[in-house]
C-alpha positions in Angstrom: 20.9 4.7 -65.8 19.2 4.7 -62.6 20.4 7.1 -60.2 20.4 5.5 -56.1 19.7 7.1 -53.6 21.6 6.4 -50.3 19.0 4.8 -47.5 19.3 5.5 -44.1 19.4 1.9 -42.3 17.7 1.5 -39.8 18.2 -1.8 -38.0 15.9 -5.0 -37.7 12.9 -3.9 -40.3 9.9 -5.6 -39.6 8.3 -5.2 -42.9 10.4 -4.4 -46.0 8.2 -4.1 -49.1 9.4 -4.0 -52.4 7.3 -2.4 -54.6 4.9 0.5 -56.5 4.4 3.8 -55.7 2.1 6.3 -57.3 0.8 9.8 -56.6 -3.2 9.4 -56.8 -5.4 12.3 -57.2 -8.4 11.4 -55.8 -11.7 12.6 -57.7 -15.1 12.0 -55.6 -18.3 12.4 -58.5 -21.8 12.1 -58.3 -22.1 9.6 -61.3 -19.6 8.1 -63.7 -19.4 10.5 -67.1 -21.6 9.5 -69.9 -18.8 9.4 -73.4 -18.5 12.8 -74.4 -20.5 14.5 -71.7 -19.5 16.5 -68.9 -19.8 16.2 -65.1 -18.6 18.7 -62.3 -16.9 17.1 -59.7 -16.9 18.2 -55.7 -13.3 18.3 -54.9 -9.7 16.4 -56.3 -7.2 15.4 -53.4 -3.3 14.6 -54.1 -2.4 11.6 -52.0 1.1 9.7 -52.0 -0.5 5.8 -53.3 0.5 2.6 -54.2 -0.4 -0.7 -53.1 3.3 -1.7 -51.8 3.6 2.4 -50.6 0.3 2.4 -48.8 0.6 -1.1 -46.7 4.1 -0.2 -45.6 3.4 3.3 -44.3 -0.4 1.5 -42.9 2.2 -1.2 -40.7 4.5 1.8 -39.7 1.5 3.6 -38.3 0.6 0.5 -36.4 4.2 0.5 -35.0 6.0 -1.8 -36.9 9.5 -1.1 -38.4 9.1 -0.1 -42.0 11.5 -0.5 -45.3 10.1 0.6 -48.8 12.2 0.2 -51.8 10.9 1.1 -54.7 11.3 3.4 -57.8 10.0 7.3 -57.8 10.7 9.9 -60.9 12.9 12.6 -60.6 10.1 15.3 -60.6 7.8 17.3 -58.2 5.8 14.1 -57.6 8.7 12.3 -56.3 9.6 15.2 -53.4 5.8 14.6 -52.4 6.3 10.9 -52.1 9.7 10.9 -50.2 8.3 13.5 -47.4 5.1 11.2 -47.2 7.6 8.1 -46.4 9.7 10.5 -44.0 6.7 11.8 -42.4 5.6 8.6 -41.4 9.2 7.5 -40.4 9.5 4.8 -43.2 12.8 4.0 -44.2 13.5 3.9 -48.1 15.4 3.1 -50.6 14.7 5.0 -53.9 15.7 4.7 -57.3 15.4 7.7 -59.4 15.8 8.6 -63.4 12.4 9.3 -65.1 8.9 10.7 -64.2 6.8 9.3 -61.5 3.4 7.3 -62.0 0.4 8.8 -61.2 -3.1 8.1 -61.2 -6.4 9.9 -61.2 -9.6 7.6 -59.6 -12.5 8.7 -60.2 -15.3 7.3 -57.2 -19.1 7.7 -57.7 -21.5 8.2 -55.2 -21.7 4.1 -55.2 -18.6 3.8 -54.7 -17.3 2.0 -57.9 -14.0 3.6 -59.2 -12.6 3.9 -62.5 -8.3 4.2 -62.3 -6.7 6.3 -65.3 -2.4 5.7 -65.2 0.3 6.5 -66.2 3.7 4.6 -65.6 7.0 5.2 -67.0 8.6 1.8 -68.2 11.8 2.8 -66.5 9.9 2.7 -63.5 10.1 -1.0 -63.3 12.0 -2.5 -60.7 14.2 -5.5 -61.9 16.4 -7.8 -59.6 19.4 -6.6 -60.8 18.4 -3.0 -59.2 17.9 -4.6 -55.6 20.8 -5.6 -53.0 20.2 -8.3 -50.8 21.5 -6.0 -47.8 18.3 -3.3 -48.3 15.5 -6.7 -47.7 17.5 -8.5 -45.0 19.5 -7.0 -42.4 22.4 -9.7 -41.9 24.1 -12.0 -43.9 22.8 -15.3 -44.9 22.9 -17.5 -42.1 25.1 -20.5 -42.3 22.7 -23.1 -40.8 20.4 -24.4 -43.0 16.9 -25.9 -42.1 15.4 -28.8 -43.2 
């Protein structure tokens, strides 16, 4: 079971998003490894990621209201991610109970990349792990629009 952890609310988000998180290390190379060869790389950097993650802390930092909700393990990764978000001043709501993802991306000097993954299957959100209350801020309204 899914442990929650309690959000602190912060009234009228502008964005909310609902989403992944991962903890990318970043791995600059000079060329992409031939199969079974070996290539030294020129440094590895540890960055909180995710494509839900990343946009919401990107519109907090352009002065929006921010909400992430979103699933995170229960392991070292997971302290990372949650200071990232409080560092930025992103609200969240987090669901805990398993190991985090990660990633490792390896980028040539062309720029293509290459993504290696790893997601726990508990990490899946599902609707029944969401409240209505953490996306919207009021109740429904009663007037309906045509």
């Amino acid at each position: 079971m899914a442990k929650i952890k309690k959000m602190t609310k912060i009234p009228g988000a502008d964005v909310v998003g609902v989403g992944l998180n991962a903890m990318d290390t970043l791995i600059p190379l000079p060329r992409y490894p031939a199969c079974g060869s070996k290539v030294e790389f020129r440094s590895s950097n540890v960055l909180p990621g995710g494509q839900v993650a990343s946009a919401v802390v990107a519109c907090q930092q352009w002065g929006l209201r921010t909400r992430y909700i979103g699933m995170v393990g229960d392991d070292s990764v997971a302290i990372l991610h949650r200071a990232a978000f409080d560092e930025a001043g992103v609200e969240t709501k987090i669901i805990t109970g398993c190991a985090s993802q990660q990633a490792f991306i390896l980028v040539d000097d062309s720029g293509e990349r290459t993504v290696l993954w790893k997601r726990d299957d508990r990490l899946t959100l599902r609707p029944e792990d969401l409240e209505r209350e953490w996306i919207v801020d009021r109740p429904p309204s009663p007037h309906r629009w045509a």
